[in-house]
N, C-alpha and C positions, 0 to 999 in steps of 0.2 A: 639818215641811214637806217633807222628802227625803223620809219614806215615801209621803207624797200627792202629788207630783209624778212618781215612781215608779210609784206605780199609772196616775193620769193617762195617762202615756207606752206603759203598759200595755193602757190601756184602746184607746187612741187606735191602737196598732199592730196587736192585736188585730181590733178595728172596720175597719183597712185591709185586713188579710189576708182578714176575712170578704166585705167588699165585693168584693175581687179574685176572689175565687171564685168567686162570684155571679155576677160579670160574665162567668166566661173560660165559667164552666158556661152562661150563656143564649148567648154566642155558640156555643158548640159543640150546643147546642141545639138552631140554625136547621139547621146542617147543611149542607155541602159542596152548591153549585149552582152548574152549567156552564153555558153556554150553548155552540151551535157552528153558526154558520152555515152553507147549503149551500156545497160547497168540493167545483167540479170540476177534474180535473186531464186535460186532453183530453190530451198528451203520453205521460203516464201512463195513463192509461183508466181513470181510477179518480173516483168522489164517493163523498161522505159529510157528515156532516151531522146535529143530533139533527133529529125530527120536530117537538118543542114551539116548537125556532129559529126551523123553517122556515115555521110557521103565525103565529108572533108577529112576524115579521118585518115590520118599516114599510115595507120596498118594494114588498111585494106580489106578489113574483115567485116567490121560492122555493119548492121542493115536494122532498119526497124519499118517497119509498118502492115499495114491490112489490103487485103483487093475483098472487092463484094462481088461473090459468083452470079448468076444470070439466075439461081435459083434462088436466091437472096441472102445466101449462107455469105455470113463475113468471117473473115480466115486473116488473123493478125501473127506476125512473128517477129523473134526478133534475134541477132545474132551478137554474141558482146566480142571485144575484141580477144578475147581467150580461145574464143569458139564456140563459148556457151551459147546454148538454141532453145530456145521456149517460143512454143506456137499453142492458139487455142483458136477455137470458132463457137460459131453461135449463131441462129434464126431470129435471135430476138431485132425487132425496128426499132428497137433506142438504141444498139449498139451499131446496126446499120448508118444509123442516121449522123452517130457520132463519128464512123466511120469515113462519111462521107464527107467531112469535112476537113479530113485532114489535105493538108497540103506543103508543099517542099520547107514552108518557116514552121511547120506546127513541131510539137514538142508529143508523146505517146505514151501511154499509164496505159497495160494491160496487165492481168492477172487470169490465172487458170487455177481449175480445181483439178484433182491424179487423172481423171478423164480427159482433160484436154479439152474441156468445156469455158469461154469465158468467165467469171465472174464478175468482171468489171473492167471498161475500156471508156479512160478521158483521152480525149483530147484536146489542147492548148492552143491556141492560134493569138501568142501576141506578141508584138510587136519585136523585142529585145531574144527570141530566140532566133540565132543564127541560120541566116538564110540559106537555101541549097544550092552552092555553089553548081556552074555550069558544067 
């Protein structure tokens, strides 16, 4: 009776461990997902925000990102759901080039100086921030 109660306890611990695995392997599965909504900081000069946030968004307000003119001028803005609006532009080809890479999963860090000039534009292209819905 002790070696089959034995195995039983066996069996049963066994069967837990595999279950736990299973489980911790399908959650890590799905995979790390952000959200981040528009977030201007007028004092600061700076928004940011992913793009997928900003379209899924139930208020209906928010917007974030850049178009690059034919003259190469890059022109980034962004709208938080309050209303708040900071836009900046720039000539520079690092800012172009980061510009160019945004796409419907990126994520967007701009700031401006009192002229409306960029001073700094990243953008994040990975993986966990929420994609732009259809």
């Amino acid at each position: 009776m002790r070696i089959l109660t034995s195995r039983v306890y066996a069996l049963v611990a066994g069967s837990f461990v595999l279950i736990s695995c299973s489980l911790l392997a399908s959650r890590t599965w799905a995979g790390l997902r952000r959200t981040e909504p528009v977030i201007i900081n007028t004092a600061g000069r700076y928004a940011q925000g992913s793009l997928g946030s900003a379209r899924d968004a139930a208020d209906g307000n928010q917007s974030i990102g850049c178009v690059i003119r034919e003259s190469g001028l890059v022109s980034c803005s962004a709208r938080s759901a309050s209303n708040t609006v900071l836009s900046c532009g720039s000539n520079d080809p690092l800012y172009r080039a980061a510009a160019q890479s945004l796409n419907g999963d990126s994520r967007l860090y701009f700031s401006a100086d009192a002229a409306g000039n960029c001073t700094s534009l990243v953008v994040e292209n990975y993986s966990f921030w929420l994609p732009k819905p259809p």
